[in-house]
N, C-alpha and C positions, 0 to 999 in steps of 0.2 A: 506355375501361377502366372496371371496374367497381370502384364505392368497395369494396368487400371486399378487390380483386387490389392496390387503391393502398393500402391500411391493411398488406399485407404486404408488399407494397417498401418503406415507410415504415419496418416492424419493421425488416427488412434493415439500411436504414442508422443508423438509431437503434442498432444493436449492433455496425454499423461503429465510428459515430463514438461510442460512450460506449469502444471499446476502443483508439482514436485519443488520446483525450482521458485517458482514465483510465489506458490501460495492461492489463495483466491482473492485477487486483486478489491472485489467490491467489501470486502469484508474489511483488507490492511486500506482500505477508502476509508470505512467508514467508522474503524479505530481510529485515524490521525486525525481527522477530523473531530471527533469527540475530544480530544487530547487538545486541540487546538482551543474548541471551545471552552472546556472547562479551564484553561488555563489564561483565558478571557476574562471568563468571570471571574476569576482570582485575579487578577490584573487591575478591573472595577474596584474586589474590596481592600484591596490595600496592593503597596508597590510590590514588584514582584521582581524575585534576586537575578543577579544575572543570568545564573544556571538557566530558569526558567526560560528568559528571553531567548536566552541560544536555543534553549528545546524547542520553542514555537518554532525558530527561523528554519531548524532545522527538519522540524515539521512538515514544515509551509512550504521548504525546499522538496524533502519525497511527496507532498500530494500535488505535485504542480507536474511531476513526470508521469 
């Protein structure tokens, strides 16, 4: 086999395993973000308990990387 044909089976699973591992990134996008929002809007109608406040930051923390 020729290093050319083995660097593109190599791509292959390299985008296997980063979507194994990782997931599908636009997707855990644009769950945190819904979470982020709806816990906005809760936020607007009444105070929102600690718990929450850490949820957002920690939210806010994974959609920033």
């Amino acid at each position: 086999m020729m290093f050319k044909e083995k660097l593109k089976l190599l791509k292959i699973d390299m985008k296997l395993w980063n979507k194994d591992v990782l997931g599908n990134l636009d997707t855990t996008k644009k769950r945190i973000l819904q979470e982020i929002e709806d816990l906005d809007c809760q936020d607007c109608n009444r105070v929102l308990m600690e718990s929450e406040r850490l949820k957002i930051m920690e939210l806010a923390s994974h959609e920033g990387n």
